[in-house]
Structures are given as structure tokens and as C-alpha cells.
SEVO-813074 format. One line per field, with one value per residue (C-alpha): residue number from 1; residue in one letter; chain; x, y, z. Coordinates in nm, 3 decimals, always signed. Layout:
// SEVO-813074
nr = NUM:... $
rest = a:... $
kette = A:... $
px = X:... $
py = Y:... $
pz = Z:... $
This chain:
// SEVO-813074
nr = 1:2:3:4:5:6:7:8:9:10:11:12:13:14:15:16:17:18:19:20:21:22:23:24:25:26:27:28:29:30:31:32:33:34:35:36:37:38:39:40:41:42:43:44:45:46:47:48:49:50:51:52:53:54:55:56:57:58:59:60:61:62:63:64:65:66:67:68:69:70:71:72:73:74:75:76:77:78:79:80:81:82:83:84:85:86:87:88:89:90:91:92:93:94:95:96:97:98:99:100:101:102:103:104:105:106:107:108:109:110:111:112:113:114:115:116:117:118:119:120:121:122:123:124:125:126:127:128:129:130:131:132:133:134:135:136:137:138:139:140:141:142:143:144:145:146:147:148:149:150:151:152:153:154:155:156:157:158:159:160:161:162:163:164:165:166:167:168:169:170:171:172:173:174:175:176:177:178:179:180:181:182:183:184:185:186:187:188:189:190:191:192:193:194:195:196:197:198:199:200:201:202:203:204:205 $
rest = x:x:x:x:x:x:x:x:x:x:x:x:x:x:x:x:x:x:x:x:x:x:x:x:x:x:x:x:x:x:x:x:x:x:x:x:x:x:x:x:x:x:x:x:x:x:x:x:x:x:x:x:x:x:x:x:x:x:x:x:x:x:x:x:x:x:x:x:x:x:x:x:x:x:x:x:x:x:x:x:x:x:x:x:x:x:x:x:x:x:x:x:x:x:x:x:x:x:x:x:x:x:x:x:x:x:x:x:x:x:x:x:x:x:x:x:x:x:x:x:x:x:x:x:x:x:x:x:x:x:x:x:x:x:x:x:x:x:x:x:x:x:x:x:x:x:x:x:x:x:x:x:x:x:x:x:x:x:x:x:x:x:x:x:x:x:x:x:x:x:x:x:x:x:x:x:x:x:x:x:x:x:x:x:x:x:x:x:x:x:x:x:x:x:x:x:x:x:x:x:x:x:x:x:x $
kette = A:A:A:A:A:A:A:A:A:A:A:A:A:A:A:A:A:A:A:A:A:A:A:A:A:A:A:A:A:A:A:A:A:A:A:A:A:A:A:A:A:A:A:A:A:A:A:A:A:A:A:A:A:A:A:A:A:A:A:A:A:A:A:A:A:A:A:A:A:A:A:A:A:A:A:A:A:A:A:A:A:A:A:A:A:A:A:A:A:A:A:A:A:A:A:A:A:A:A:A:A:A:A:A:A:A:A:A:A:A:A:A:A:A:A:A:A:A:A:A:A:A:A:A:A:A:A:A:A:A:A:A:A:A:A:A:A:A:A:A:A:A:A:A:A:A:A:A:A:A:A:A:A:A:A:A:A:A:A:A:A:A:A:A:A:A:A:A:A:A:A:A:A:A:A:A:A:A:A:A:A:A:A:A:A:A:A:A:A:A:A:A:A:A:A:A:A:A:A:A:A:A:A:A:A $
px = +10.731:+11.025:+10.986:+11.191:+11.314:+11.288:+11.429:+11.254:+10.982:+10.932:+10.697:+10.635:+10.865:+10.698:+10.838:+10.745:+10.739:+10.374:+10.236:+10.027:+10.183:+10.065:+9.987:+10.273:+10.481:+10.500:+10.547:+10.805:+10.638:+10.339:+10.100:+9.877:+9.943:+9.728:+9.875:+9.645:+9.639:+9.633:+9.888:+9.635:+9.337:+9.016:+8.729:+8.366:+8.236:+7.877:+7.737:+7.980:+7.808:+8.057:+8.012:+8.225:+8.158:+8.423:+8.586:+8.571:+8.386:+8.401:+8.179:+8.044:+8.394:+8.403:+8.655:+8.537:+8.416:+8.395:+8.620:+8.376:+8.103:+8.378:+8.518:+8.122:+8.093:+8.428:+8.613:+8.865:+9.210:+9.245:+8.916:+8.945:+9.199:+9.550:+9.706:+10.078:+10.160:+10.063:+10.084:+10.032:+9.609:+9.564:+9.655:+9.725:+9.676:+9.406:+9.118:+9.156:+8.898:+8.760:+9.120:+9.290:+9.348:+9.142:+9.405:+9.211:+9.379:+9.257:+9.333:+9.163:+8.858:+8.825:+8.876:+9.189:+9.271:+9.186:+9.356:+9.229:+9.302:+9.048:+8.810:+8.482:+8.394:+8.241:+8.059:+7.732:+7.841:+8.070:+8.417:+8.672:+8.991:+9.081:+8.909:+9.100:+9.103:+9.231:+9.506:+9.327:+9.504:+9.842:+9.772:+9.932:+9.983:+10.104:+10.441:+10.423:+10.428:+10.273:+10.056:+9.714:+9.402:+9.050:+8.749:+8.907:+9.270:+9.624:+9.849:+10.174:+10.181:+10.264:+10.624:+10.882:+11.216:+11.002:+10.645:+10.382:+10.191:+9.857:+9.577:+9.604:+9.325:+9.393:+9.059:+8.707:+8.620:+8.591:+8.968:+9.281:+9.466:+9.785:+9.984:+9.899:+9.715:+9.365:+9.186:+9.354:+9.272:+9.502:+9.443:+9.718:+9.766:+9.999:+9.986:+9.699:+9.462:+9.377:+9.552:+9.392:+9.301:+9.384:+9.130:+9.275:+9.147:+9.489:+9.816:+9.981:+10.291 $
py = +10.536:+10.402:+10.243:+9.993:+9.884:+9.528:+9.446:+9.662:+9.709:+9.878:+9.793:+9.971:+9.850:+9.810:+9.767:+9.416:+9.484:+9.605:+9.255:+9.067:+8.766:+8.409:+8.388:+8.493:+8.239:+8.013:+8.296:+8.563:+8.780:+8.810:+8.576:+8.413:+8.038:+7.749:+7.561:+7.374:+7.541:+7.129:+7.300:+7.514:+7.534:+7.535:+7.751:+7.698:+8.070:+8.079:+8.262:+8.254:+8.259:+8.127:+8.458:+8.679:+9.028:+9.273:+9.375:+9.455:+9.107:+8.782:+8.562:+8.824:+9.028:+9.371:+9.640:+9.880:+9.687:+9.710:+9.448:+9.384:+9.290:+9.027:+8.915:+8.817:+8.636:+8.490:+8.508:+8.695:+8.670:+8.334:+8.205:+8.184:+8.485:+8.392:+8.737:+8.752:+9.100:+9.414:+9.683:+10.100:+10.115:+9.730:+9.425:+9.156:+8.802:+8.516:+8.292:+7.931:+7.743:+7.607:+7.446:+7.762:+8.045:+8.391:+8.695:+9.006:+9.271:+9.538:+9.929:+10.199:+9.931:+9.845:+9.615:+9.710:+9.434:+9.071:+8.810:+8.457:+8.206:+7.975:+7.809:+7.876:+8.228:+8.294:+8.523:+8.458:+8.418:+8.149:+8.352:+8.334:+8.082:+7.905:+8.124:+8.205:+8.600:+8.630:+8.866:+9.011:+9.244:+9.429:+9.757:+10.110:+10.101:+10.251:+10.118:+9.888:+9.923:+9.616:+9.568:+9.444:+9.512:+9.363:+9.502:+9.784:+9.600:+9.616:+9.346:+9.307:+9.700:+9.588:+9.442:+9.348:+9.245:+9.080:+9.080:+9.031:+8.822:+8.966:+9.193:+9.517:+9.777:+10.133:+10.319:+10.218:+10.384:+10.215:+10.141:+10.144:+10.466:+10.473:+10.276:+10.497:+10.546:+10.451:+10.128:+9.873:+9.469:+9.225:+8.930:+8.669:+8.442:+8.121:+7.883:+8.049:+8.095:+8.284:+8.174:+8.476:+8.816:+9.046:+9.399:+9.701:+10.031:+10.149:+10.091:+9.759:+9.772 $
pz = +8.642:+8.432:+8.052:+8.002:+7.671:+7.570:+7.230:+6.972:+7.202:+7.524:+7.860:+8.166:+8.435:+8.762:+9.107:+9.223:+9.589:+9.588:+9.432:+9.632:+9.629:+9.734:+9.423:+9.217:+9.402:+9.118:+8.845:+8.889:+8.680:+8.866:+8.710:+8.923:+9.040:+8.909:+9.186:+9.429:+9.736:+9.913:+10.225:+10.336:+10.554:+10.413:+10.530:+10.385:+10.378:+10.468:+10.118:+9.811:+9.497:+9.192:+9.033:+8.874:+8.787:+8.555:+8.679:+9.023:+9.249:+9.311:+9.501:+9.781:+9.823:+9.608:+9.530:+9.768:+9.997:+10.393:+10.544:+10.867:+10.575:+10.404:+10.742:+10.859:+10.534:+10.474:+10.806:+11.028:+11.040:+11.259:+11.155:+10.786:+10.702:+10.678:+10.737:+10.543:+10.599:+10.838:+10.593:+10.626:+10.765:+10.685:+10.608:+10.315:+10.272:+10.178:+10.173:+10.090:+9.963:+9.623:+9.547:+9.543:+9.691:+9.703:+9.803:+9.927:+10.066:+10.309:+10.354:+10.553:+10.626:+10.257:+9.999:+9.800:+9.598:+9.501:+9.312:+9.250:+9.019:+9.088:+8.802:+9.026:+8.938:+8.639:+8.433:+8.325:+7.983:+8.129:+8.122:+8.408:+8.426:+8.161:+7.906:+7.602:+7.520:+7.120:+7.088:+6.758:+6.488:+6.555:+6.601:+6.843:+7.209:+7.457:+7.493:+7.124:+6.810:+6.689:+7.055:+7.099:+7.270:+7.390:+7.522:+7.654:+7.751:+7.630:+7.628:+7.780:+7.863:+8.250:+8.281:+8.594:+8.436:+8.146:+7.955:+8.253:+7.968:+8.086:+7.967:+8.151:+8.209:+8.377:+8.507:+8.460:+8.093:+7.773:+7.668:+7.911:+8.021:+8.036:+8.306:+8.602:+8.931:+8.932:+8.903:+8.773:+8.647:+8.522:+8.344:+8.364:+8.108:+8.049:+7.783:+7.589:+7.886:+8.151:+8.443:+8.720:+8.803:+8.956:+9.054:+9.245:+9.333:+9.288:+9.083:+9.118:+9.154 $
């Protein structure tokens, strides 16, 4: 994995070719879209709860997750699943309903990774898109100097020619390793709020 030097800073560069990427259509550095998804096909998936749990489900689909469970809930690809890719043991692509978009991609039988940008998960607490996340006091990072962290996340530590602007979290402990395989979740921000998310099992790159 390459650092990159930007200015007097430097940020992890990451090979965009492994973003899922329906929604980074509008963004080229990866954020998710806040674009209606009006083009596409509905589907109305028979149980899907507007919750959202950190960092690893929305609605009824989980990291981890057997994809005959989510394709009985949500739909198969033809009836609900709009398949982009055929990938190595699986396949990528998306759901479209609440306004947006839900990307879910499959491997070995299992949920790999989701990204959504859609306002209809939330916590219980109320967070999800559209929540602002305070970029608190400058302090050591990985990559910065002068970075910042929350709940466990580091900010702009994940980069593709330029600053992702997201929240990045490696692994599932307490505070962020290092930009690595593992788990990962990215929160995409633009203009001040969060703008998606994105949960992996593995690295994103």
C-alpha cells in the first residue's frame, strides 16, 4: 500500500478499481451519491426495517450475511437485484428503493460489502445521513499531523488522487488500525454531512 504525499500532509493512496461504484458515480473520490435513484426500478422488499446498526447492517442485509437469506428478503438478480458486475466467487451491484440506491455486494455466498446513501436508516439515537460528525481537536494520526478522530475513526486517512473526505475505521476494536486488511467502514461526507456508508469485511480499495 502506497502513501501518498499531499502538500504537507500525507494519505493513503488507494486503488479505485475495487470501489463499488453506483454510488460513487457522482463523486470521483468515492463518496457516496445523494442523487435520486428516479432511472431505476423500484422493488418493495417484503421486511426492511429503517434501521441502522454500526457498523455492519442495514435494514435486514448484514456484513456476513448469506446471500439466499437477502435474496428471499430483498430479491434476486432479475427480480429486484440489478447485477453490475460478475466478479471472482460472486457478484456486485444494487437494490433500489427508498429514493436511492442500496449497493450490496456478494462473495463466496456472503455479504461483502454495502453502501447506501439513503436518509431511511437510522440509529436509534437518530444518526445516519445527513448527520453532522464534529471533526473535534487536532491531534496525531496515522498519515497527519494535525488529523482528527471520532468514536474510534480517523479522518481523511483513505485517499484516491485526493482527500476521500470521510471518516475511516479499520477492524472492529475501539479506535481505527491502520489502513489495512480487515473490516473496514467509511463515512462519506460533503458539505458538513454525512452523505453514505460504506461497511466491508475486507479492505476497500
Amino acid at each position: 500500500m502506497k502513501v501518498r504525499r499531499l502538500g504537507s500532509r500525507s494519505a493513503v493512496a488507494v486503488p479505485a478499481s475495487g470501489l463499488l461504484i453506483l454510488l460513487a458515480a457522482a463523486c470521483s473520490s468515492g463518496a457516496a451519491s445523494d442523487a435520486p435513484a428516479t432511472h431505476l426500478r423500484a422493488t418493495r422488499p417484503a421486511s426492511d426495517p429503517p434501521l441502522l446498526i454500526p457498523w455492519s447492517r442495514v435494514g435486514d442485509i448484514a456484513l456476513g450475511e448469506s446471500q439466499a437469506r437477502v435474496e428471499r428478503e430483498y430479491g434476486s438478480p432479475g427480480h429486484g437485484y440489478h447485477v453490475q458486475a460478475r466478479i471472482s466467487n460472486g457478484i456486485q451491484g444494487y437494490y433500489a428503493f427508498h429514493g436511492r440506491v442500496v449497493a450490496v455486494k456478494f462473495r463466496g455466498g456472503r455479504v461483502e460489502r454495502i453502501d447506501f446513501s439513503t436518509r431511511y436508516y437510522r440509529t436509534k439515537s437518530g444518526f445516519g445521513v445527513g448527520s453532522r460528525i464534529p471533526l473535534g481537536p487536532c491531534v496525531r494520526t496515522f498519515t497527519h499531523r494535525c488529523g482528527h478522530r471520532w468514536h474510534g475513526f480517523v479522518w481523511n486517512e483513505f485517499n484516491h488522487d485526493r482527500p476521500c473526505g470521510c471518516w475511516m475505521k479499520v477492524g472492529r476494536g475501539k479506535r481505527s488500525l491502520p489502513p489495512s486488511p480487515g473490516p473496514w467502514t467509511l463515512i462519506w461526507v460533503r458539505h458538513a454531512r454525512i452523505a453514505g456508508f460504506t461497511f466491508s469485511t475486507t479492505f476497500v480499495g
